[in-house]
C-alpha positions as CSV (number, residue, x, y, z in Angstrom):
1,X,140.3,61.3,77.2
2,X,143.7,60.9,75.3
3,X,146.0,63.5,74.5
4,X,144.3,64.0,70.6
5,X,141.0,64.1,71.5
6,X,141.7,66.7,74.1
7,X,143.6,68.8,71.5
8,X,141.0,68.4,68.6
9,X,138.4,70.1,71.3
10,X,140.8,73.1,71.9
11,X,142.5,73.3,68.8
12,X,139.4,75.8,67.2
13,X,138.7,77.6,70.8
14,X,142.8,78.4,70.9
15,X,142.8,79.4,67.0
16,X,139.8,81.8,68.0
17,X,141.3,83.3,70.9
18,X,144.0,83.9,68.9
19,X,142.3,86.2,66.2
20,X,139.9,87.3,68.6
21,X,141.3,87.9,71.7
22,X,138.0,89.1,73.5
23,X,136.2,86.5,72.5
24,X,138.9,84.4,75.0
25,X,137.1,87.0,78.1
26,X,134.3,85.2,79.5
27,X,132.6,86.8,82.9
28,X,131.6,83.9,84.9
29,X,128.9,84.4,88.0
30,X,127.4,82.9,90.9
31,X,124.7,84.4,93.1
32,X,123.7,83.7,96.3
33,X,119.9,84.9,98.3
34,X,121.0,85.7,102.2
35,X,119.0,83.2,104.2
36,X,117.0,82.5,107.6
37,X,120.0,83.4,110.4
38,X,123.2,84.3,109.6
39,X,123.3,82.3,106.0
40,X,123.4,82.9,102.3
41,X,122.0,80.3,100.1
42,X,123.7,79.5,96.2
43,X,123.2,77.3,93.3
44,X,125.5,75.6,91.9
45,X,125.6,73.4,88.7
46,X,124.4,70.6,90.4
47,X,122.8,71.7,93.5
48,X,121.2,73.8,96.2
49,X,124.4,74.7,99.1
50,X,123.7,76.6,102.3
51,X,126.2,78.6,104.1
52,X,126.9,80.0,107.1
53,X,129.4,80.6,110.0
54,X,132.4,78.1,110.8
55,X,131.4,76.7,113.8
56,X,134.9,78.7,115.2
57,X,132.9,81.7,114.9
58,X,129.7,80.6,116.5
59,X,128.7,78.5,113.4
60,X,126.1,74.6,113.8
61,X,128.3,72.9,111.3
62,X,125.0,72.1,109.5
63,X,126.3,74.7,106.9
64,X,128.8,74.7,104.5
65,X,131.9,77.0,105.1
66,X,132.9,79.3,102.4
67,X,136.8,78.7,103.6
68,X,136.0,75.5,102.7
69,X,134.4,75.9,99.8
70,X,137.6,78.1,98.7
71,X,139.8,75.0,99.3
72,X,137.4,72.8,97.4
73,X,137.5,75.3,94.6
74,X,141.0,75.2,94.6
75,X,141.1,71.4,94.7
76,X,138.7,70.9,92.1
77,X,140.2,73.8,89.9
78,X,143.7,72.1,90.3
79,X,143.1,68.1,89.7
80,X,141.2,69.2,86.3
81,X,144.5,71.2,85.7
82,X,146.5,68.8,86.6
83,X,144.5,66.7,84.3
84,X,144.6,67.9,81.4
85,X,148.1,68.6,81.3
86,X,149.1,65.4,82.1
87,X,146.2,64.2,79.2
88,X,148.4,67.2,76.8
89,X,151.9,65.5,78.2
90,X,150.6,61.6,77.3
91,X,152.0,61.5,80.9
92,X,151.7,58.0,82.6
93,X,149.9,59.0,85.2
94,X,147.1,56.2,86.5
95,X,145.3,58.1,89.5
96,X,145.8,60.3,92.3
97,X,144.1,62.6,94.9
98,X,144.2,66.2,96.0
99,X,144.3,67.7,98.9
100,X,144.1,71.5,100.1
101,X,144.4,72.7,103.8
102,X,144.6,76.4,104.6
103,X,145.8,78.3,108.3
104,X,142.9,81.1,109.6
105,X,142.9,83.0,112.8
106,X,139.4,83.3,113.5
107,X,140.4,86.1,116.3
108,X,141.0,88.2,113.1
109,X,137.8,87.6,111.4
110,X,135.8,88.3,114.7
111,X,137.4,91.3,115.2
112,X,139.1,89.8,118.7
113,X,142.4,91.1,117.3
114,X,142.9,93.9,115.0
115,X,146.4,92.7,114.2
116,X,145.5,89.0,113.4
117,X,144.8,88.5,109.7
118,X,141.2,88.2,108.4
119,X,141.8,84.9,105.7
120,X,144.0,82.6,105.3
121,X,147.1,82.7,106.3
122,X,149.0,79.8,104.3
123,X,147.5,77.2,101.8
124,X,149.0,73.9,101.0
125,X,147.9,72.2,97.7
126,X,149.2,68.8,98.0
127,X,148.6,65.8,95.0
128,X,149.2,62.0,95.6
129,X,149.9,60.8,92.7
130,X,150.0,57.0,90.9
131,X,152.0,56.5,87.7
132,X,155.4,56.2,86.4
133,X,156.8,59.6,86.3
134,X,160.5,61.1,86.3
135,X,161.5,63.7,88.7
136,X,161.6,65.9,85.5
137,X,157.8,64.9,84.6
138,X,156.7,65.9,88.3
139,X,158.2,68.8,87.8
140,X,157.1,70.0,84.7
141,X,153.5,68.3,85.7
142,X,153.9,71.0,88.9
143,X,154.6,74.0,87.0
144,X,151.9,73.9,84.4
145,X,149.4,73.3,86.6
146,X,150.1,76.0,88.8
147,X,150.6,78.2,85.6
148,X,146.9,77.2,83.8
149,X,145.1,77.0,87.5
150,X,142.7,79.6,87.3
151,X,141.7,79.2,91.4
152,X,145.4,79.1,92.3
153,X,146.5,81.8,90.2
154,X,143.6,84.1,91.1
155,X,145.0,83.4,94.9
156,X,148.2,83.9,94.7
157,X,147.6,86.9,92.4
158,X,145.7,88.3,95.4
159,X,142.9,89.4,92.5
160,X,141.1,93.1,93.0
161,X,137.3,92.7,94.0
162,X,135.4,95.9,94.0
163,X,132.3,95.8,96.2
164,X,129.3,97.4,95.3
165,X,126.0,97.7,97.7
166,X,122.7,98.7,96.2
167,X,120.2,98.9,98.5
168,X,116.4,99.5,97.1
169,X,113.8,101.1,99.6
């Protein structure tokens, strides 16, 4: 996708949002069914995904890890970010890669330490990239896409979850 082609598709979605600003606030969902074991099963847009326990906290590694799912969130969220502004820039940019790692204590989340922290502790985004940019362009490139991320943002914002249980007899 070029750089006009992307702005022709948001042109009239940014013109909206601008006269109707709560037509720009979407609520997006996912649900999950709790499974056989310790395991909670979703749907995602293009399939089935089981998950369970890390195997550092007594986990098979048959399961998907929802830390890890975080990080691939993250990285998925970020490389169409980075994407698009780059697409929005006409930035020369020919390919790259991304790459999220993130620090737990599992002693915190099995209660083996009350001080230790329950999540991550430190996350690094990291993008390999291949094109001809200036220091300037990596830069800017940077800052945008941690400014549009919605995954990044919403983690470093440290976001406010209320949790509701309902429980029907």
């Amino acid at each position: 996708m070029d750089s006009n082609k992307l702005k022709t598709l948001q042109a009239p979605l940014k013109e909206r949002y601008r006269m109707e600003p709560a037509s720009a606030v979407i609520t997006l969902k996912a649900e999950g069914r709790l499974g056989e074991g310790v395991s909670c099963s979703l749907q995602t847009h293009k399939a089935s995904v089981e998950a369970g326990l890390h195997p550092a906290t007594g986990g098979n590694g048959l399961e998907a890890c929802s830390g890890d799912m975080l990080l691939e969130a993250l990285v998925a969220c970020a490389g169409v970010t980075l994407k698009a502004v780059a697409t929005a820039l006409e930035l020369p940019l020919a390919s790259g890669s991304v790459t999220a790692e993130g620090d737990l204590d599992f002693r915190g989340t099995l209660g083996v330490d009350r001080e230790a922290p329950v999540g991550f502790r430190a996350i690094r985004l990291r993008f390999d990239l291949t094109g001809d940019l200036s220091d300037e362009q990596r830069a800017t490139l940077a800052k945008l896409t941690e400014r549009y991320c919605v995954v990044y943002q919403t983690v470093r914002q440290a976001t406010a979850v209320d949790t509701i249980i309902s429980v029907n007899a």
